[in-house]
C-alpha positions as CSV (number, residue, x, y, z in Angstrom):
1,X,0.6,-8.0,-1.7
2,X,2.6,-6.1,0.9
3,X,2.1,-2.9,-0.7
4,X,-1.5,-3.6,-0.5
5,X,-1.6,-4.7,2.8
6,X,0.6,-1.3,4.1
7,X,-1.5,0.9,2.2
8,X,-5.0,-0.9,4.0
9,X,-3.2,-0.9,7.1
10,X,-2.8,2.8,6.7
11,X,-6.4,3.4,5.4
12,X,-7.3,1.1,8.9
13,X,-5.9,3.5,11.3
14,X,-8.1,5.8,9.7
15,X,-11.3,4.0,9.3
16,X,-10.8,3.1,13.2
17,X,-9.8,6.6,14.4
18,X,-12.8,8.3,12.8
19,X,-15.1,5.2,13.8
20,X,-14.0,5.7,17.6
21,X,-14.3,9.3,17.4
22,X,-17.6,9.2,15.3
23,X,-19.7,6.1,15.7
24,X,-21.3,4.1,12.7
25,X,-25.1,4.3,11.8
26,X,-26.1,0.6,12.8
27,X,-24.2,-2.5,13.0
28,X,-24.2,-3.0,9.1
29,X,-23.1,0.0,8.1
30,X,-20.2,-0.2,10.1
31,X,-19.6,-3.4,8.3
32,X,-20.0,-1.8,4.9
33,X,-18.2,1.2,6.2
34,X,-15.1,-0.3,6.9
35,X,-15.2,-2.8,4.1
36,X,-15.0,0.6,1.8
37,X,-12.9,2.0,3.5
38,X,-10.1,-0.4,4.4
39,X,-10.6,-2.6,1.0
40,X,-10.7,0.7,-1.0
41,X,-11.5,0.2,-4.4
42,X,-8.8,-1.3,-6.2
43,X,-9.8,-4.3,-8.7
44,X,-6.8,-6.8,-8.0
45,X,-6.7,-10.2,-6.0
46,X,-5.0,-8.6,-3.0
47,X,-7.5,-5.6,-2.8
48,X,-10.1,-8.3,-2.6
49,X,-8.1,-10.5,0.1
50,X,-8.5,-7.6,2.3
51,X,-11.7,-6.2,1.8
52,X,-12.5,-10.5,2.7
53,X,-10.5,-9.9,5.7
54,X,-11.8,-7.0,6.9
55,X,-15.7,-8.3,6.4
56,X,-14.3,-11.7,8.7
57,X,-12.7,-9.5,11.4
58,X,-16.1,-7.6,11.9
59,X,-17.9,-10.7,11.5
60,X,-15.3,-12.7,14.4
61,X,-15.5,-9.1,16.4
62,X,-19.7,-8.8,16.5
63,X,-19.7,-12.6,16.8
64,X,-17.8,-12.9,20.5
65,X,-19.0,-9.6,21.5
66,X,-23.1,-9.8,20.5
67,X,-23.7,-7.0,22.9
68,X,-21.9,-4.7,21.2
69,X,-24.5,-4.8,18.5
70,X,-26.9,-2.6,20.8
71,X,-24.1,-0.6,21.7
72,X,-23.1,0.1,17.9
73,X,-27.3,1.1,17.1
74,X,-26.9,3.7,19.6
75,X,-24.2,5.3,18.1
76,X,-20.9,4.2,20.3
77,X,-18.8,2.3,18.7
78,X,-15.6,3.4,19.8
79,X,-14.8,-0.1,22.2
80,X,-15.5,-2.1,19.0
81,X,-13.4,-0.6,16.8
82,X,-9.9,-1.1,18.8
83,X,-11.4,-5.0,19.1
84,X,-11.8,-5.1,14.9
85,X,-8.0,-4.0,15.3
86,X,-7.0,-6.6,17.8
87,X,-8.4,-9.4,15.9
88,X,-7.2,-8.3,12.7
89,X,-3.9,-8.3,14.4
């Protein structure tokens, strides 16, 4: 599990740095996005626990912060993406 978690942790920074920088399509594809990203595409019970984690950190993040939502359609995500961090913190 902790080699999992590292490895996501280090496929987070990217996901978020590129997401700040770049913006995501539309509220659900940034949950897809970083779902894919972060979870990657490994088959064991740990690659699932964080691909779970990550989907419940967007979910918590969009959840407090519905305005965001608007802000994510018109392509600035940035804010948002340091708050998926936070929470998954």
């Amino acid at each position: 599990m902790y080699d999992t978690a590292c490895a996501a942790g280090e496929r987070l920074a990217g996901a978020l740095g590129s997401l700040a920088a770049e913006g995501a399509e539309s509220a659900d594809a940034l949950v897809a996005r970083l779902v894919s990203e972060v979870g990657g595409d490994g088959g064991t019970l740990a690659d699932a626990a964080v691909r779970r984690g990550v989907a419940a950190a967007v979910r918590d993040v969009r959840d407090r912060h519905p305005e965001l939502d608007d802000a994510m359609d018109a392509g600035a995500a940035g804010g948002f993406a340091w708050d998926i961090l936070c929470d998954l913190y």
